[in-house]
C-alpha positions in Angstrom: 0.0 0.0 0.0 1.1 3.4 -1.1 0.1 6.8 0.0 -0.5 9.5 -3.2 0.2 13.0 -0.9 -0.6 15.5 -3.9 0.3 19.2 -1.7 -2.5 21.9 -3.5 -2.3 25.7 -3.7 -5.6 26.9 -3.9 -5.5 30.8 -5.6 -7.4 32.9 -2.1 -10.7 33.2 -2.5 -11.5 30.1 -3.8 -11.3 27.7 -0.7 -14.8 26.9 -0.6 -15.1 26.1 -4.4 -12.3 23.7 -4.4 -13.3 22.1 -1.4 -16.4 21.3 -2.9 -14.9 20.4 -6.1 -12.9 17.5 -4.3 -16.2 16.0 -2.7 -17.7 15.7 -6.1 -14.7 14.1 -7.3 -14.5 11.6 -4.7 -16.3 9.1 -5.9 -14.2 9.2 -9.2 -11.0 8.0 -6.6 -12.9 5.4 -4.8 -13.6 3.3 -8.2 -10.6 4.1 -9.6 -8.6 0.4 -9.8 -6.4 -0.2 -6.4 -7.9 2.9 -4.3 -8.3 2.3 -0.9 -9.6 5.7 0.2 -8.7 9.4 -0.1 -8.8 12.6 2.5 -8.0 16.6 2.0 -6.4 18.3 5.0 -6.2 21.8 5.3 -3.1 23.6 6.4 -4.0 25.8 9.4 -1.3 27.9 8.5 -1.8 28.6 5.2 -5.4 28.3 4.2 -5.3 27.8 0.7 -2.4 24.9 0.9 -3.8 21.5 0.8 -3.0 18.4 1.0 -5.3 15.2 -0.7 -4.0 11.9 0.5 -4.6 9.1 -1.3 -4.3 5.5 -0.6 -3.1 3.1 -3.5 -2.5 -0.6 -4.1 0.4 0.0 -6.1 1.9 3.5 -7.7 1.2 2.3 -11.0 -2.6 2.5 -10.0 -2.3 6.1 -9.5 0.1 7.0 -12.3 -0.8 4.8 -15.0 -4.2 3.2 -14.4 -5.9 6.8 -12.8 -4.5 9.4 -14.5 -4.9 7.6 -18.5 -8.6 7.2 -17.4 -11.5 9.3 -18.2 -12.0 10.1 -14.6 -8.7 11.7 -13.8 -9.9 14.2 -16.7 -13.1 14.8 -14.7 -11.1 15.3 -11.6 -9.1 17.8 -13.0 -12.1 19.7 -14.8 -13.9 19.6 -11.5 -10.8 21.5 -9.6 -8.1 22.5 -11.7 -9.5 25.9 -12.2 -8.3 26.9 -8.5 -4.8 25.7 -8.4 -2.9 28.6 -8.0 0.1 26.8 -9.0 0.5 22.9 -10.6 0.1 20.0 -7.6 3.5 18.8 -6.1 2.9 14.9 -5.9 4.8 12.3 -4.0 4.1 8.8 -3.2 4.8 7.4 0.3 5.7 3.8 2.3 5.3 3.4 5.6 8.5 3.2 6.9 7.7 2.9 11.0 4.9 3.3 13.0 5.0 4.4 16.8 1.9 5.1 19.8 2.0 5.7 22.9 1.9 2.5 25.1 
C-alpha cells in the first residue's frame, strides 16, 4: 500500500469552491482500480495549501491506471481551475509506525 500526498495551492478566494470540487470528485477516486480511500487536509497555517492523501494498491494505479482514465480528466475539470500553481505529488511507504503505550 502506497500513499499519493498531492500538496494543492488553492488561488485565495477560492477555498470553498475547491473544497467542494474535491467531494464531487471523490467518488471518481474510490472506483478508480487499487484505491483504498482518499482525505484533503487543510493547512491551518496557510489556508489555501492543501493536501489530498490518497491511498493506493500500487503507484502504477495512480500513475498509470488513474491518471490515463476518463476520470482523472473529470477530476481535473472539477478542480483545476483553482490551483494557484500545478500539484507537487509524491508517493509514500510506511517506513515505521510508533503510539503511545
Amino acid at each position: 500500500m502506497i500513499m499519493e500526498v498531492a500538496e494543492l495551492t488553492i488561488r485565495p478566494g477560492d477555498e470553498h469552491a475547491f473544497e467542494k470540487g474535491v467531494a464531487m470528485a471523490a467518488p471518481l477516486f474510490l472506483r478508480a482500480k487499487g484505491c483504498h480511500g482518499l482525505s484533503l487536509q487543510k493547512v491551518i497555517e496557510t489556508p489555501n495549501l492543501y493536501r489530498l492523501r490518497v491511498k493506493w494498491e500500487t503507484v502504477e494505479n495512480h500513475m498509470v491506471d488513474f491518471r490515463a482514465s476518463d476520470d482523472f480528466q473529470e477530476w481535473r475539470g472539477l478542480v483545476g481551475a483553482y490551483f494557484a500553481a500545478p500539484p507537487m505529488v509524491t508517493h509514500e511507504s510506511e517506513a515505521a509506525v510508533f503510539a503511545p503505550a
